[in-house]
ROKOL-848680 format. One line per 4 residues: number of its first residue (from 1); their letters; for each residue x, y, z of N, C-alpha, C. Coordinates in Angstrom, 2 decimals. Layout:
NUM) A) X Y Z X Y Z X Y Z  ...
//
This chain:
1) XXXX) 14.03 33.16 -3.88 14.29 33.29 -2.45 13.03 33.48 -1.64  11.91 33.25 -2.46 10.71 33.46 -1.55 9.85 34.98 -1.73  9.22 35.43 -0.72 8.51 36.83 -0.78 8.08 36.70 0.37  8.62 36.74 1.22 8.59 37.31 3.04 8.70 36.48 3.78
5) XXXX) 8.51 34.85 3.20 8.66 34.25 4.40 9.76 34.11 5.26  9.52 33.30 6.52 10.41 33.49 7.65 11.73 32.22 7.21  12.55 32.74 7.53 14.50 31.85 6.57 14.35 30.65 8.17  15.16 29.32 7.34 15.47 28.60 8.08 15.85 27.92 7.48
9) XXXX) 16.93 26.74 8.75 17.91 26.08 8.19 17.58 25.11 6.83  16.64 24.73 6.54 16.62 23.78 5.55 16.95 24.64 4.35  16.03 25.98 4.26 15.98 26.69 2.75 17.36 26.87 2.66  18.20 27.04 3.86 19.70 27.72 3.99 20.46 26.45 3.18
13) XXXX) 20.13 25.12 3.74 20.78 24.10 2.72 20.44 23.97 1.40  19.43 24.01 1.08 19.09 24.20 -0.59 19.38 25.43 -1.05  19.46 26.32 -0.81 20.54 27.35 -1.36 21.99 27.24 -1.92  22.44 27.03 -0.20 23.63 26.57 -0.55 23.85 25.36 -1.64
17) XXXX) 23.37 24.17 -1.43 23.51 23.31 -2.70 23.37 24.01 -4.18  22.35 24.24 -4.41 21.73 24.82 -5.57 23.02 25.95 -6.22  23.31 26.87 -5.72 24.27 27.96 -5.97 25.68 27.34 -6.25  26.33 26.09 -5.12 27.46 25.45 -5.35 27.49 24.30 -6.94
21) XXXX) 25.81 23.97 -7.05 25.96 23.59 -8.22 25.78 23.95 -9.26  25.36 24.96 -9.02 25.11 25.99 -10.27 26.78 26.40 -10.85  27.81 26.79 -9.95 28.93 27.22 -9.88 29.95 26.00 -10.81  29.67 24.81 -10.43 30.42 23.75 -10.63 30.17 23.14 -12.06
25) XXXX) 29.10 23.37 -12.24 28.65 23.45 -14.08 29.48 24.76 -14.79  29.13 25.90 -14.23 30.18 27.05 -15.14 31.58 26.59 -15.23  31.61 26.14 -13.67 33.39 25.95 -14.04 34.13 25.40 -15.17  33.03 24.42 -15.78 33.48 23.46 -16.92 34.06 24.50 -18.23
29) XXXX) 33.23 25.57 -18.02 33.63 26.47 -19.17 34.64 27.06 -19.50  35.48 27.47 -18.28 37.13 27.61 -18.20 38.39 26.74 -17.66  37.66 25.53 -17.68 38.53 24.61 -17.14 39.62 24.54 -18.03  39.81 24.67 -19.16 40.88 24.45 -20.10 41.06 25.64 -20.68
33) XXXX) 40.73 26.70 -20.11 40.66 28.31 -20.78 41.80 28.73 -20.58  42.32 29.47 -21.40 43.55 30.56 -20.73 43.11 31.79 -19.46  44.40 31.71 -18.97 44.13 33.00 -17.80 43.33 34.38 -18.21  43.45 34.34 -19.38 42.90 36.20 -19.23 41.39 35.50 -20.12
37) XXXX) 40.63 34.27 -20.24 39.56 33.82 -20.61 39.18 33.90 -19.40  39.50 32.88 -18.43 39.24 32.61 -17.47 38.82 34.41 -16.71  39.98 35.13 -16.83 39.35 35.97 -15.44 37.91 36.70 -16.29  38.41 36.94 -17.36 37.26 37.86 -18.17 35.54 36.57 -18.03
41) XXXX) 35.64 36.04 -18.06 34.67 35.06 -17.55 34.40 35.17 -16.34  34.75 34.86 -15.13 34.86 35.69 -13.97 34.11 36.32 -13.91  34.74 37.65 -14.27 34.35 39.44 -13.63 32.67 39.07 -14.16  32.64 38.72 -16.10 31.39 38.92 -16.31 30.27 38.02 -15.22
45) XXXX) 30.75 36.88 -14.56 29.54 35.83 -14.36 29.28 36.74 -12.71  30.10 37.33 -12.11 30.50 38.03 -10.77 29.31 39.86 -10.91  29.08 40.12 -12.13 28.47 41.38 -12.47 27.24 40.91 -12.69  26.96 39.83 -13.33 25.82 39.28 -13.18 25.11 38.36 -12.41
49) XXXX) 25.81 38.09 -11.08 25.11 37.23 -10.22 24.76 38.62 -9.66  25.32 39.91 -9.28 25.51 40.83 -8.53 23.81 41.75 -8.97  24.21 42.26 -10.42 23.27 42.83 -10.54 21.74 42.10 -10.76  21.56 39.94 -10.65 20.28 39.56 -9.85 19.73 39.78 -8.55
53) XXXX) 21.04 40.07 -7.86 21.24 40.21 -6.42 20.25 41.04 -5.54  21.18 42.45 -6.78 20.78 43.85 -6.31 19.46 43.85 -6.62  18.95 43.50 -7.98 17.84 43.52 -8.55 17.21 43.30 -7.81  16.48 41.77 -7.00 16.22 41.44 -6.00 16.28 41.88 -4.74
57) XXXX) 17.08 42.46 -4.38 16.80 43.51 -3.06 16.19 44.73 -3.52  15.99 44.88 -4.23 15.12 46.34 -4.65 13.64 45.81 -4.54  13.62 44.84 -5.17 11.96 44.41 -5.68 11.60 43.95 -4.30  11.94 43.41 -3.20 11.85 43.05 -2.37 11.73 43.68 -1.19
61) XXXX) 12.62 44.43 -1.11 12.54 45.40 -0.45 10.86 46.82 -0.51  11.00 46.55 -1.67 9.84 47.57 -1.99 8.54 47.03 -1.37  8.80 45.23 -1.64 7.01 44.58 -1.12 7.46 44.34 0.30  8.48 44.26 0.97 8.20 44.38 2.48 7.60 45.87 2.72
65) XXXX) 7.63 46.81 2.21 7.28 48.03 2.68 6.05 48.23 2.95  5.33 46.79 1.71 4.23 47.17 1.94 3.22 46.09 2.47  4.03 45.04 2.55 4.22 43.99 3.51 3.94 44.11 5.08  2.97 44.60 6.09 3.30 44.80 6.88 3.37 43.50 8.19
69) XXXX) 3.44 42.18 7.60 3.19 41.36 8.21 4.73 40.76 8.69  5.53 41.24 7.60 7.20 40.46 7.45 7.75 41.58 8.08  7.37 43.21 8.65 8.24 43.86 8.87 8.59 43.28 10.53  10.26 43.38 10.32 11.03 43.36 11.68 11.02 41.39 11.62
73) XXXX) 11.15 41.17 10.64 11.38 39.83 10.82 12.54 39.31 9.75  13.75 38.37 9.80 14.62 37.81 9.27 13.52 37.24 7.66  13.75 37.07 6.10 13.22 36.61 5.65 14.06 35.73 4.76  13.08 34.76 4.37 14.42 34.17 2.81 15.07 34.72 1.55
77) XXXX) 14.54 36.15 1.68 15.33 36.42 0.36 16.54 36.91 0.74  16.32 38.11 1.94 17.20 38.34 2.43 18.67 37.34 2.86  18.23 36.02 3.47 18.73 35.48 3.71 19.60 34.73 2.58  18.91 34.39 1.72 19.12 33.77 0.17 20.39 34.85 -0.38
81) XXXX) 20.53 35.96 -0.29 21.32 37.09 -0.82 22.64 37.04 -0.25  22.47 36.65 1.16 23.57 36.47 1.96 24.47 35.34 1.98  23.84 34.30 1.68 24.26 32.93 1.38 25.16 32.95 0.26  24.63 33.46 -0.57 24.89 33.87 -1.99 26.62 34.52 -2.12
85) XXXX) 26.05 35.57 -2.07 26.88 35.99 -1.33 28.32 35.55 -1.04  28.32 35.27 0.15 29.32 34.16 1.41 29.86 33.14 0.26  28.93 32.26 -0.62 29.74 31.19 -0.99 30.28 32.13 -2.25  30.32 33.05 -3.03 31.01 33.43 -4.28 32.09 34.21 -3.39
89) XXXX) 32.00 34.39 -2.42 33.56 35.04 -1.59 33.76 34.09 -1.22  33.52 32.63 -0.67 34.55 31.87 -0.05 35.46 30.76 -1.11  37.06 30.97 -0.71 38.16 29.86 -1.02 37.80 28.53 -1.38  36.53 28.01 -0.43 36.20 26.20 -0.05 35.48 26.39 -0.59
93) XXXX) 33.64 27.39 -0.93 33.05 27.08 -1.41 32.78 27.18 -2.74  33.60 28.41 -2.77 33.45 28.77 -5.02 34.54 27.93 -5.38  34.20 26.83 -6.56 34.77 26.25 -7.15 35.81 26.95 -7.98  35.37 28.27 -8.67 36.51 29.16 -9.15 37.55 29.97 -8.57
97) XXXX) 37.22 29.89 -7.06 38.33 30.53 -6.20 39.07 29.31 -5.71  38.52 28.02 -5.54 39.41 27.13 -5.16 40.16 26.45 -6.15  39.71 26.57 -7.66 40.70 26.20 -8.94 41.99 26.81 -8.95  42.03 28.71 -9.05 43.14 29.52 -9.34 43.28 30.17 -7.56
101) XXXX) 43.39 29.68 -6.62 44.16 29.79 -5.40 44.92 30.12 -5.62  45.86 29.56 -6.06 47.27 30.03 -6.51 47.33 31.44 -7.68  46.38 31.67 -8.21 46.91 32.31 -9.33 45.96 33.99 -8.76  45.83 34.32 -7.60 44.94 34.83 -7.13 44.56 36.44 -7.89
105) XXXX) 46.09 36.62 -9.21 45.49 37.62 -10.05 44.69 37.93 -10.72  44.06 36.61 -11.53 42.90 37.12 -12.28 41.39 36.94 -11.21  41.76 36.54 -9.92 40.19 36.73 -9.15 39.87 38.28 -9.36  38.65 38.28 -9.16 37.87 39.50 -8.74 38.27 39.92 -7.27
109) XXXX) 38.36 41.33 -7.24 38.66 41.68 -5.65 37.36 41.27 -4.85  37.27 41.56 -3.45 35.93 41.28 -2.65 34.40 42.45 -3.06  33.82 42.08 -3.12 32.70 43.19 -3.85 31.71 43.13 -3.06  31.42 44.70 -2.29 30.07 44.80 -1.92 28.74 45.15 -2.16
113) XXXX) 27.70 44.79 -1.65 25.75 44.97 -2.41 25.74 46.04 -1.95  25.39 46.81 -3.28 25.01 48.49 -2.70 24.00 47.98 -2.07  23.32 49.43 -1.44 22.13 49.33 -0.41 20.85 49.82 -1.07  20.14 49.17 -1.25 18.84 49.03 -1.85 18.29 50.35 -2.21
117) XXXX) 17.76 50.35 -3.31 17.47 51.49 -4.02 15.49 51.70 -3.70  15.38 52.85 -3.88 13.77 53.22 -4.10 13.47 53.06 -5.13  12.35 51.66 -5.46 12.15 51.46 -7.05 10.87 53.25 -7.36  10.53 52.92 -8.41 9.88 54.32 -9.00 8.18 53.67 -8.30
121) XXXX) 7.50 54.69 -8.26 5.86 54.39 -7.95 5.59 53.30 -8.73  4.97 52.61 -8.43 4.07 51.58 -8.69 2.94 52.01 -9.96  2.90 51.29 -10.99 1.56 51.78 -11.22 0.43 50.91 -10.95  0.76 50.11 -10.15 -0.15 48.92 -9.80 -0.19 48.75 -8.29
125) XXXX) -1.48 48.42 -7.45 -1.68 48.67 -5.97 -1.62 47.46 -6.12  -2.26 46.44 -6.76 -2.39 44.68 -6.01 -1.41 44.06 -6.95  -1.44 42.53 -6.54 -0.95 41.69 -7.51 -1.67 41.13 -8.75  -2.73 41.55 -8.23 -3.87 40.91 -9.18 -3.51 41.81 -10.57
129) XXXX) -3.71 43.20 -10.43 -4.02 44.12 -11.76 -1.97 44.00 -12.40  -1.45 43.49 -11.40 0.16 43.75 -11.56 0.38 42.47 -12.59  -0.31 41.13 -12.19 -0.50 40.09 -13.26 -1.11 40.27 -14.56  -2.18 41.15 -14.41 -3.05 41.76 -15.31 -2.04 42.53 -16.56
133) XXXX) -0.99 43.11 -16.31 -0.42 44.05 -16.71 0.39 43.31 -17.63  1.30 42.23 -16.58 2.24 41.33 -17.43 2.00 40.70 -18.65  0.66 40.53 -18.06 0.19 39.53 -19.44 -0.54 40.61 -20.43  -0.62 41.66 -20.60 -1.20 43.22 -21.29 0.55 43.34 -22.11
137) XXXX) 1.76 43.19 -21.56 2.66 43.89 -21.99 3.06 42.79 -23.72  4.30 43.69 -24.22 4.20 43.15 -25.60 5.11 42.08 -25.31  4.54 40.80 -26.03 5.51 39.52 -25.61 6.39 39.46 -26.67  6.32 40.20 -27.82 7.33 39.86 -28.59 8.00 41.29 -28.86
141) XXXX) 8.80 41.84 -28.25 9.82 43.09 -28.23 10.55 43.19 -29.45  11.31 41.82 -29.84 11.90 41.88 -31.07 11.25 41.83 -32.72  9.65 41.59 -32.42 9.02 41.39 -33.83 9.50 39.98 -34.77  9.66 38.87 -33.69 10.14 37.92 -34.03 9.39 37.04 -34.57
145) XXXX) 8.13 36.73 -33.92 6.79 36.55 -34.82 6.07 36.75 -35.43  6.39 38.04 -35.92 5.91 38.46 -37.20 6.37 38.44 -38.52  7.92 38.30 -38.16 9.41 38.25 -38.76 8.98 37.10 -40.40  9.66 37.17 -41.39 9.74 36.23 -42.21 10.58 35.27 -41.45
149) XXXX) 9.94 33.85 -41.51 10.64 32.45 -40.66 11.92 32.19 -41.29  11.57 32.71 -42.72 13.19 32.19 -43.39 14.25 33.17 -43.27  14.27 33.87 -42.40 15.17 35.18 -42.57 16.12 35.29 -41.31  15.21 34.04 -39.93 14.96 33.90 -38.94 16.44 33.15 -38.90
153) XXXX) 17.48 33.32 -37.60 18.52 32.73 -37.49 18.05 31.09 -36.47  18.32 29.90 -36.38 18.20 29.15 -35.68 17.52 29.46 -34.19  18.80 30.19 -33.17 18.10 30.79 -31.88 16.76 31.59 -32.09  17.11 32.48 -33.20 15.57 33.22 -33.48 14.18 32.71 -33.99
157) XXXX) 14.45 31.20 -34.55 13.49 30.47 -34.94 13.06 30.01 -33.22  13.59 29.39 -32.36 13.64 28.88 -30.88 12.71 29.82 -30.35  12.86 31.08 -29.90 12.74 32.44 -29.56 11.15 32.41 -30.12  11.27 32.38 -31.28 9.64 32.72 -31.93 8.69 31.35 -31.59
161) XXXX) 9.25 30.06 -31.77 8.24 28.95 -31.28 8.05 28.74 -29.91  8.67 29.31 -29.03 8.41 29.40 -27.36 7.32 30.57 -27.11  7.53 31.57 -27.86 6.61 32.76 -27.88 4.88 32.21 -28.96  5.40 31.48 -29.32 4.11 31.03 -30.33 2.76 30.05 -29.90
165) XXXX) 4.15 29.46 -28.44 3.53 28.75 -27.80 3.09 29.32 -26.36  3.42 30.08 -26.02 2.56 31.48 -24.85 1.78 31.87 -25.36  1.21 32.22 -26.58 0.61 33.19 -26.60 -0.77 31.53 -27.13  -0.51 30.88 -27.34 -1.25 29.48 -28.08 -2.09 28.86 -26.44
169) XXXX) -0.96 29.16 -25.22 -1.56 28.55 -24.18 -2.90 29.58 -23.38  -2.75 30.87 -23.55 -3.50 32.10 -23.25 -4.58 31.65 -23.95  -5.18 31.11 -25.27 -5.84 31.30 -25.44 -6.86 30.03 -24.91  -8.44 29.90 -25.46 -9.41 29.39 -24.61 -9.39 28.05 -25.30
173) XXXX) -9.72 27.10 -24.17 -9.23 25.12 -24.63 -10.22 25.34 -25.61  -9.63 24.46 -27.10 -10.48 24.26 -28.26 -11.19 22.38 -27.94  -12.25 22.57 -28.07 -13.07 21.31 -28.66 -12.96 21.02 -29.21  -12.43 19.16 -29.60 -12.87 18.48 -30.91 -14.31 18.58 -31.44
177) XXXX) -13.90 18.39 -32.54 -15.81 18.32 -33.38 -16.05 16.68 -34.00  -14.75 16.04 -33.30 -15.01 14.57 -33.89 -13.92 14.05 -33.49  -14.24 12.40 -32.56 -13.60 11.45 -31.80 -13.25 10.21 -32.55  -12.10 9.62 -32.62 -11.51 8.36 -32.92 -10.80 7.65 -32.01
181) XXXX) -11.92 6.73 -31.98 -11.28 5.22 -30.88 -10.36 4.44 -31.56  -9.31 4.15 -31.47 -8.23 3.40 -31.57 -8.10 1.96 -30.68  -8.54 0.69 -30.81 -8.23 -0.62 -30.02 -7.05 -1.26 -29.93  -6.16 -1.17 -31.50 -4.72 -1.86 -31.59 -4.14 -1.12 -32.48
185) XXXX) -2.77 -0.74 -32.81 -2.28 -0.14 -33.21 -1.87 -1.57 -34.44  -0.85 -0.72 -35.41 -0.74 -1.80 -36.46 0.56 -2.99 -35.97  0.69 -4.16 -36.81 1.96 -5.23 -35.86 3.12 -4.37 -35.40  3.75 -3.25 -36.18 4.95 -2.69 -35.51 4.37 -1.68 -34.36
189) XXXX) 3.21 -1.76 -33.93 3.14 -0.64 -32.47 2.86 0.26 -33.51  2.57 0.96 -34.30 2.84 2.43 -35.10 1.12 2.65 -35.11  0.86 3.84 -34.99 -0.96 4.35 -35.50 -1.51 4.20 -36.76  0.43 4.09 -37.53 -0.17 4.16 -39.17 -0.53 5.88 -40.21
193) XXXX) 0.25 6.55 -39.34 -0.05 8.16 -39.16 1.01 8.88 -39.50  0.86 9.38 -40.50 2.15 10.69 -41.13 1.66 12.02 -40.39  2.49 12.35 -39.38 2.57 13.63 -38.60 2.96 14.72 -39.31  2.40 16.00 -38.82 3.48 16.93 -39.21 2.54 17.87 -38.10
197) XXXX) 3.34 18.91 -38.25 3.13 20.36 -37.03 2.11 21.33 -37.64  1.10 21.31 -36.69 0.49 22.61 -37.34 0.92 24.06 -37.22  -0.06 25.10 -37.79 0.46 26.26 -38.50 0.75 26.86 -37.10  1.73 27.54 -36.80 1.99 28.06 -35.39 1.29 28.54 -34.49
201) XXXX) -0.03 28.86 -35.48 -1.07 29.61 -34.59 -2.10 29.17 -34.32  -2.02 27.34 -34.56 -3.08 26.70 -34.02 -1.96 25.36 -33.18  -2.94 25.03 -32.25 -2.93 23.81 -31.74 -2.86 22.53 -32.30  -2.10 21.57 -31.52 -2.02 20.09 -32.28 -1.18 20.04 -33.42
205) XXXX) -1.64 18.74 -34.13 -0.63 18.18 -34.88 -1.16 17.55 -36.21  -1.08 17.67 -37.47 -1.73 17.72 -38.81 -1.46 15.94 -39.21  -2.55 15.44 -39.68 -2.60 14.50 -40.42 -2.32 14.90 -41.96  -1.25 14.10 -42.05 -0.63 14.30 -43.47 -0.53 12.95 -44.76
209) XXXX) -0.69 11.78 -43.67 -0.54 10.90 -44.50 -1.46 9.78 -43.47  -1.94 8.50 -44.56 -2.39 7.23 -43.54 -2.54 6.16 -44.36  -2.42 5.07 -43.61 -1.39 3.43 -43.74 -3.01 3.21 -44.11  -3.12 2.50 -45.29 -4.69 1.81 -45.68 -5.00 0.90 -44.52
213) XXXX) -4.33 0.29 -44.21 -4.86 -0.57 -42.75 -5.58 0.45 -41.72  -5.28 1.76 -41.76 -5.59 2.56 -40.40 -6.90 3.46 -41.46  -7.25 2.98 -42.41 -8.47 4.19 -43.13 -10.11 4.21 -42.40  -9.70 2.52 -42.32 -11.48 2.25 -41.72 -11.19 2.94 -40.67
217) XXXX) -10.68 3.61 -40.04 -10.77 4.12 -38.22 -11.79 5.62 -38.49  -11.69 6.08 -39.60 -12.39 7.34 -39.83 -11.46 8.26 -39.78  -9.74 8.26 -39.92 -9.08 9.09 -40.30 -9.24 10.15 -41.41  -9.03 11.10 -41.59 -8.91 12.01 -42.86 -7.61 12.87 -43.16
221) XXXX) -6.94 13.15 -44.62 -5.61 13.93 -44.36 -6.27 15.06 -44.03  -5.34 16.15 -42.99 -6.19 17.36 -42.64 -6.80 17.47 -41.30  -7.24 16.37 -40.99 -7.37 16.18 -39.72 -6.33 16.75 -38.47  -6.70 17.56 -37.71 -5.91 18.01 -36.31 -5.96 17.44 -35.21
225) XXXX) -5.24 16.91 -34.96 -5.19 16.35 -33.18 -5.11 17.16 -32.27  -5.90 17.15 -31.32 -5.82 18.55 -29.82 -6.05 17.95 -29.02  -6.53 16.55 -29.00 -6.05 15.37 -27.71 -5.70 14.18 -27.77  -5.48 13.75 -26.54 -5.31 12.32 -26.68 -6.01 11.55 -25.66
229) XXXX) -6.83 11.08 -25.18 -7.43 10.37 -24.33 -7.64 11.46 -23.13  -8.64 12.52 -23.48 -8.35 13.92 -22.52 -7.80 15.07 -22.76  -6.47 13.99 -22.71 -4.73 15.22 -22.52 -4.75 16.39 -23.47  -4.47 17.56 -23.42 -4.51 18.55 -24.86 -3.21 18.23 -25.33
233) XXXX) -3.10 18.50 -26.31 -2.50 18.26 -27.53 -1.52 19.67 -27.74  -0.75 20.22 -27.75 -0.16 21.18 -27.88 1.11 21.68 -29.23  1.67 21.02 -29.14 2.81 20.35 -30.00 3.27 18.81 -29.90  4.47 18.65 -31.21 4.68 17.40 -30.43 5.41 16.58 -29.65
237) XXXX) 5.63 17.10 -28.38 6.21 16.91 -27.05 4.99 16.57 -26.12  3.80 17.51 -26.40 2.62 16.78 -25.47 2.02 15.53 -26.14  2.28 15.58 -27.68 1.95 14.49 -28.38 2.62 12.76 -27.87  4.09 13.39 -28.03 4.47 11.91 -27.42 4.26 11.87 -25.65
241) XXXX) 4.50 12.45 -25.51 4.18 12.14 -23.94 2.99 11.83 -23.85  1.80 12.14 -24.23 0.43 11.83 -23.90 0.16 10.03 -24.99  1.08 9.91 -26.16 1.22 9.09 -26.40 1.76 7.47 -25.58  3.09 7.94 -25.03 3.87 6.90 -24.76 3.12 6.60 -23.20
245) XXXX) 2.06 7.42 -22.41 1.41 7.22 -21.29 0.07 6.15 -21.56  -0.09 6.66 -22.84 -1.36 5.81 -23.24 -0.78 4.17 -23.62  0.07 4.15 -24.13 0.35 2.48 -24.89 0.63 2.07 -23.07  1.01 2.75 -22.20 1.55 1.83 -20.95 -0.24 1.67 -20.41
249) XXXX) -0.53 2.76 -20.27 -1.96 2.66 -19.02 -3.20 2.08 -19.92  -3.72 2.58 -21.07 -4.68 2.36 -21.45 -4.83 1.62 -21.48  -6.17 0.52 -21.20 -6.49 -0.77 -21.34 -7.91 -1.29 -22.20  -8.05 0.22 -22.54 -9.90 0.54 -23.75 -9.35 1.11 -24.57
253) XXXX) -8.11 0.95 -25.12 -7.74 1.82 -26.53 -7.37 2.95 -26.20  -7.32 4.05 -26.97 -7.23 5.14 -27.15 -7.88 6.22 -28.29  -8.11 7.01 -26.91 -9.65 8.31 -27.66 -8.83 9.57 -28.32  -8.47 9.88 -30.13 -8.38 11.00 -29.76 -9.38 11.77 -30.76
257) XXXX) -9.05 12.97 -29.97 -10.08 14.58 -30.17 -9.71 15.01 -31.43  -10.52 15.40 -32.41 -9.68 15.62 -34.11 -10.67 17.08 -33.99  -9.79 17.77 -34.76 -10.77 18.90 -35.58 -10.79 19.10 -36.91  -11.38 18.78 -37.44 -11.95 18.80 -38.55 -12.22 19.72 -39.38
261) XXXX) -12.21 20.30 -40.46 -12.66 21.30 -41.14 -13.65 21.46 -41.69  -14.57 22.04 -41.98 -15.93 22.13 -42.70 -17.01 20.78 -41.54  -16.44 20.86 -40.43 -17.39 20.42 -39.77 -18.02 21.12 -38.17  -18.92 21.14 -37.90 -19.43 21.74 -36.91 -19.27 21.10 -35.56
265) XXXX) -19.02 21.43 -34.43 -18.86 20.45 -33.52 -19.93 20.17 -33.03  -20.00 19.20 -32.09 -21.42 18.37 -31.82 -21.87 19.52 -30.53  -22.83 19.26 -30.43 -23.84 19.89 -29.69 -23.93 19.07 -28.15  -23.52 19.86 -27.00 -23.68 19.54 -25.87 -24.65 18.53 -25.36
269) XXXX) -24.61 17.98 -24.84 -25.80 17.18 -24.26 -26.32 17.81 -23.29  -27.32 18.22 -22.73 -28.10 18.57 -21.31 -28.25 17.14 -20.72  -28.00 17.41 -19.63 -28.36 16.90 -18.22 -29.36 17.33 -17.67  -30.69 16.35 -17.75 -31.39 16.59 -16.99 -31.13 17.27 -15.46
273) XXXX) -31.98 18.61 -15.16 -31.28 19.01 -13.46 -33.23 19.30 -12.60  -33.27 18.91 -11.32 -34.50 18.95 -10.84 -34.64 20.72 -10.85  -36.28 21.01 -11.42 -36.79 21.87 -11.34 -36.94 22.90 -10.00  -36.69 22.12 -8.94 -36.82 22.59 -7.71 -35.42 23.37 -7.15
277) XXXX) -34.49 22.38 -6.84 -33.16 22.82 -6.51 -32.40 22.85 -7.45  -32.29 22.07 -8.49 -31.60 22.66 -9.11 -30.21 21.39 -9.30  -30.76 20.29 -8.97 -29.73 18.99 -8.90 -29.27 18.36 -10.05  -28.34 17.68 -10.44 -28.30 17.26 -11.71 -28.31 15.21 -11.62
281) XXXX) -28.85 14.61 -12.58 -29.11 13.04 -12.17 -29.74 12.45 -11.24  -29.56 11.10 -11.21 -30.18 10.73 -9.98 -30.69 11.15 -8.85  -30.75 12.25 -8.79 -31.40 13.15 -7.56 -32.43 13.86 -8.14  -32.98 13.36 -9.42 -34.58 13.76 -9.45 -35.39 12.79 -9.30
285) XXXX) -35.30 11.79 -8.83 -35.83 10.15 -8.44 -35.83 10.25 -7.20  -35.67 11.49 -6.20 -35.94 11.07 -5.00 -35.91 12.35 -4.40  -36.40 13.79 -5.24 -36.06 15.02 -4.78 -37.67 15.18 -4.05  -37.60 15.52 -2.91 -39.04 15.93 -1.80 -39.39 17.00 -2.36
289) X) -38.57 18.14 -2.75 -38.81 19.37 -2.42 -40.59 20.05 -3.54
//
């Protein structure tokens, strides 16, 4: 809903959309439910739009306080709350009040937003040290990444590779230590390349296998990919995407970034820069100073 700015009609229509379609997807879930599914579905989705609600007027409330630029002015969250609001009480606009009209027992009665609470002191004055903090706190609460993987239920495997991959993006962009130009791929379009995933706690994607046609390129098994023509390499979702961008655009092949083991990465090049100011290139061929 924003953080102070001033509400107007447009945000008021994307609200409203957004919330009516948010509504119209749940509905699918009790469309064929029995009545006492249906209301118990309800009350719960009605306690939890409520207590984002409230949540949100607290947190909000607290940074107008200290906000002194938004005080005495209409804002979007506020406004966003109200909207909100209005369409889960109205007949026409909640899809679940206009399904069981008729059956108006299992609705929820009308429910009002308590009035905003005093969150506790701050232990943080800016946003800056308050970001600082977030990213200080423990990202894994459940010990899910530390967890044996095989012990790990499906969702909890999900859970640990989303977290594997936060904590993978925090850290500092890795350098290849060695480049492979690619001109044509083999007759079926393919690189000629047995993929697999690296260890969770590194970047890219493991060379596991390679097509003798693709050996002269300077492939090795073991080899890590962490780019592709630039792009980083992350898992492999940035893999194909940075892939399937390259076979359309590239028109010089394709560069990628390997890391290598037992090898050192190459050594920066200097750029000549003028002694005087301090310029880099062609501007020492014509520096006065």
């Amino acid at each position: 809903f924003g953080r102070g700015e001033t509400a107007g009609s447009i945000y008021t229509t994307r609200i409203k959309t957004f919330m009516k379609k948010v509504l119209q997807l749940l509905l699918r879930s009790v469309a064929k439910a029995s009545y006492d599914v249906a209301a118990r579905f309800m009350r719960d989705l009605e306690d939890t739009l409520y207590e984002e609600l409230e949540r949100w007027q607290d947190e909000r409330t607290h940074d107008q306080k200290k906000a002194l630029a938004v005080l005495g002015a209409p804002t979007k969250w506020q406004e966003g709350i109200s909207i909100c609001r209005e369409i889960w009480a109205s007949d026409e606009e909640n899809p679940f009040r206009k399904m069981f009209r008729d059956t108006r027992d299992i609705l929820p009665d009308e429910r009002q937003l308590r009035r905003a609470r005093e969150l506790e002191n701050s232990r943080f004055d800016d946003s800056d040290e308050e970001a600082q903090a977030v990213n200080d706190e423990d990202d894994d609460p459940d010990g899910l990444c530390d967890a044996d993987i095989d012990t790990l239920t499906p969702v909890q495997r999900l859970l640990r590779a989303k977290r594997k991959k936060a904590r993978r993006c925090k850290l500092p962009r890795e350098k290849p230590n060695i480049t492979v130009h690619i001109a044509e791929t083999l007759p079926d379009g393919t690189l000629g390349l047995g993929l697999d995933d690296a260890d969770e706690d590194q970047r890219g994607i493991i060379i596991v296998q390679i097509h003798k046609k693709m050996q002269h390129h300077g492939w090795q098994v073991g080899d890590r990919i962490i780019e592709l023509n630039g792009q980083e390499v992350d898992d492999w979702e940035d893999f194909r995407g940075a892939w399937e961008t390259a076979k359309q655009c590239a028109v010089r092949g394709v560069v990628f970034g390997i890391v290598r083991l037992d090898l050192d990465p190459p050594e920066e090049s200097k750029e000549p820069k003028c002694l005087n100011c301090g310029s880099k290139g062609n501007h020492l061929q014509r520096c006065s100073n």
